[in-house]
Backbone as JSON, one array per atom type, in Angstrom:
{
  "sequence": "XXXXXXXXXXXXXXXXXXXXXXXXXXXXXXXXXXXXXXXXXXXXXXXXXXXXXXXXXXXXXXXXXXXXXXX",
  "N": [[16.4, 116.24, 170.01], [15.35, 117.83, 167.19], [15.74, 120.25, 165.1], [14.18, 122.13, 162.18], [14.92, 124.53, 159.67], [12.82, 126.98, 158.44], [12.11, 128.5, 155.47], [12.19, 131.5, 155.07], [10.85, 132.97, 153.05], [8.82, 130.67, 152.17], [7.64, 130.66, 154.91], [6.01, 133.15, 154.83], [4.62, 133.02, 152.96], [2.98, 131.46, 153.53], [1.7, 132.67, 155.68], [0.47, 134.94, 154.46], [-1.63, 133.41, 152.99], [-2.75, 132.17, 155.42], [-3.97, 134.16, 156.17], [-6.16, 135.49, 154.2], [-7.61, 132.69, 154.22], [-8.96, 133.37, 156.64], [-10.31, 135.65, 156.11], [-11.86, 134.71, 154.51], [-13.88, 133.56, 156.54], [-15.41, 135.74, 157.6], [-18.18, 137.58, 158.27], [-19.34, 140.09, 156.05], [-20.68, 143.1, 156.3], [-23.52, 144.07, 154.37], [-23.96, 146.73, 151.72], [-26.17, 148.02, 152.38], [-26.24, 147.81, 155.04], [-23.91, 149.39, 155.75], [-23.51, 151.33, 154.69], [-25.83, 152.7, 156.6], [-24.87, 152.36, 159.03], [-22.83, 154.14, 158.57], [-24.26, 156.56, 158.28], [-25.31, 156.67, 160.72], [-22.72, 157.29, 162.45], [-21.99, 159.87, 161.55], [-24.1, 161.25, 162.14], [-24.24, 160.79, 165.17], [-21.56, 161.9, 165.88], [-22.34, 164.69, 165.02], [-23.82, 165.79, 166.89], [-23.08, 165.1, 169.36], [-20.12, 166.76, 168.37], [-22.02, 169.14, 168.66], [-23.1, 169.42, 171.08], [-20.68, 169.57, 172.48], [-19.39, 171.76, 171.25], [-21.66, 173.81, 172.28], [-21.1, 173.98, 175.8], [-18.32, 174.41, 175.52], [-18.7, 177.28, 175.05], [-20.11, 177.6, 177.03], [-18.49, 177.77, 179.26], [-16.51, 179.24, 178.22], [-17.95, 181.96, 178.51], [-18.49, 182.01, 181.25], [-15.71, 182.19, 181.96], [-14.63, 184.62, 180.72], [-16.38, 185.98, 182.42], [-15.92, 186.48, 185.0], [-13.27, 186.34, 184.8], [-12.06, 189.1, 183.33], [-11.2, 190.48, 180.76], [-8.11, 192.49, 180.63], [-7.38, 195.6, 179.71]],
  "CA": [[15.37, 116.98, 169.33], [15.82, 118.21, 165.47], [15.01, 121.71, 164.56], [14.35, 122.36, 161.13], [14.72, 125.71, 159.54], [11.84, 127.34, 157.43], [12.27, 129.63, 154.98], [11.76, 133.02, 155.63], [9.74, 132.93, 152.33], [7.88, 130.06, 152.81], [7.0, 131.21, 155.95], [5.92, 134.3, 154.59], [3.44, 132.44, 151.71], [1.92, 130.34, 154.53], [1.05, 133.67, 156.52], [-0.44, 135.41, 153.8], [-2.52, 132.12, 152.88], [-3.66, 132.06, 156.5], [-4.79, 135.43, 156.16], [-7.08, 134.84, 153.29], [-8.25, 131.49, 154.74], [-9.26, 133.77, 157.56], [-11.22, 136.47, 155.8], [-13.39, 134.11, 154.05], [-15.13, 133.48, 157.09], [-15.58, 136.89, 158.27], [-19.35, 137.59, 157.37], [-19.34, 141.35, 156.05], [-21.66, 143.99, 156.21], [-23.96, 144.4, 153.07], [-23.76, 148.12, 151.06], [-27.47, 148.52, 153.19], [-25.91, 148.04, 156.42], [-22.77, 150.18, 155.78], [-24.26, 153.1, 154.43], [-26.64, 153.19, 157.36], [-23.65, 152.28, 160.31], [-22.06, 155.22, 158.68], [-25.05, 157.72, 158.42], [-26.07, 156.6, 162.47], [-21.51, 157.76, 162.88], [-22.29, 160.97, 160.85], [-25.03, 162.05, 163.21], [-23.74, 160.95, 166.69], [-20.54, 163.07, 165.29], [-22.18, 166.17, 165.0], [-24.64, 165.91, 168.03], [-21.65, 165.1, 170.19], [-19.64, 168.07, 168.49], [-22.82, 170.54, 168.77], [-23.2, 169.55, 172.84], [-19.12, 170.04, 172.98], [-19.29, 173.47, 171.1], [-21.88, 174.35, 173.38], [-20.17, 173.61, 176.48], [-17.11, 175.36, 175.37], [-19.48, 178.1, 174.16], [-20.4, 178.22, 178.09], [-17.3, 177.82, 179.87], [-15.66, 180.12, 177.72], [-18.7, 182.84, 178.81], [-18.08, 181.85, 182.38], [-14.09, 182.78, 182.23], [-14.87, 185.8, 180.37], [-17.26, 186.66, 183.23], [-15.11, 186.25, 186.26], [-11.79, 187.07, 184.75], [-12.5, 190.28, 182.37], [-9.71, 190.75, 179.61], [-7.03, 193.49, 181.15], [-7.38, 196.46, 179.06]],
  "C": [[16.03, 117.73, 168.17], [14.97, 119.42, 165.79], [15.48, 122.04, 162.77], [13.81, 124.23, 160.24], [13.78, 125.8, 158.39], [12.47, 128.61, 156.94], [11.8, 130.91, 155.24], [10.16, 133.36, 154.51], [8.93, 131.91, 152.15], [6.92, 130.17, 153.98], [5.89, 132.27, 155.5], [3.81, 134.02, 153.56], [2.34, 131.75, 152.83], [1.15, 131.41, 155.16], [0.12, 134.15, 156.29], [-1.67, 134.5, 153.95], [-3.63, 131.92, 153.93], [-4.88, 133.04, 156.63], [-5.84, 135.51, 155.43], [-7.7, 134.02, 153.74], [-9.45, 132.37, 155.45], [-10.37, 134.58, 157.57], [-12.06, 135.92, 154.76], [-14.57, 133.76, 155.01], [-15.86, 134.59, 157.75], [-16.7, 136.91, 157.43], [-19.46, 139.26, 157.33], [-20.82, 141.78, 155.48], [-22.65, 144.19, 154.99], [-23.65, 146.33, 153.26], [-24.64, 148.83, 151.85], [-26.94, 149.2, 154.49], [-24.76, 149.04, 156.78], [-22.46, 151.53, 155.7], [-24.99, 153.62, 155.99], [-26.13, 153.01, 158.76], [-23.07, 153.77, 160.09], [-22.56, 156.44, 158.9], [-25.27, 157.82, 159.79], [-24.15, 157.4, 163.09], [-21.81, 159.35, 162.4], [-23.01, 161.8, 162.16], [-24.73, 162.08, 164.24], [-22.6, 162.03, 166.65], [-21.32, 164.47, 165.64], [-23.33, 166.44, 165.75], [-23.24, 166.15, 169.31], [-20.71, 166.58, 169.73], [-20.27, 169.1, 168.55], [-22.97, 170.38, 170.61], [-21.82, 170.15, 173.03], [-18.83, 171.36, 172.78], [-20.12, 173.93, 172.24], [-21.33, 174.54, 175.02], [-19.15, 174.27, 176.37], [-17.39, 176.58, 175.68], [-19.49, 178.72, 175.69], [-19.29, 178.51, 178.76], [-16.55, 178.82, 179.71], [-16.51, 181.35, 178.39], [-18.04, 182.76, 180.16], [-16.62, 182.52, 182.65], [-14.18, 183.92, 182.18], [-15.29, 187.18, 181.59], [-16.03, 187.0, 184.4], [-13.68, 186.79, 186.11], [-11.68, 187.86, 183.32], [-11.19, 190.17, 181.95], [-9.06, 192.26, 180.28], [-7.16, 194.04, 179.86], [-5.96, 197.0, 178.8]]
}
């Protein structure tokens, strides 16, 4: 059995190449859909961090309660 060595840069050109090949078939998002994926991330964001502040908000009351700050 023969082994034949490839160039490092040949190699390299073929990879890229693949890569490209690859992201032509990827079917992307229109400007519509991207805007409005990001506005639906926007909002879960700051629902999710207004339940988490709250939550803190309580917990933190709770400690407060039970173990009073040493004067």
């Amino acid at each position: 059995m023969t082994y034949h060595a490839v160039s490092p840069k040949r190699s390299r050109f073929k990879f890229v190449g693949e890569i490209l090949a690859e992201l032509k078939k990827v079917t992307w998002l229109t400007r519509r859909e991207a805007a409005y994926l990001t506005f639906l991330v926007l909002v879960v964001t700051i629902i999710v961090g207004i339940i988490l502040g709250a939550t803190d908000l309580g917990f933190s009351g709770l400690v407060q309660k039970f173990f009073p700050p040493s004067p």
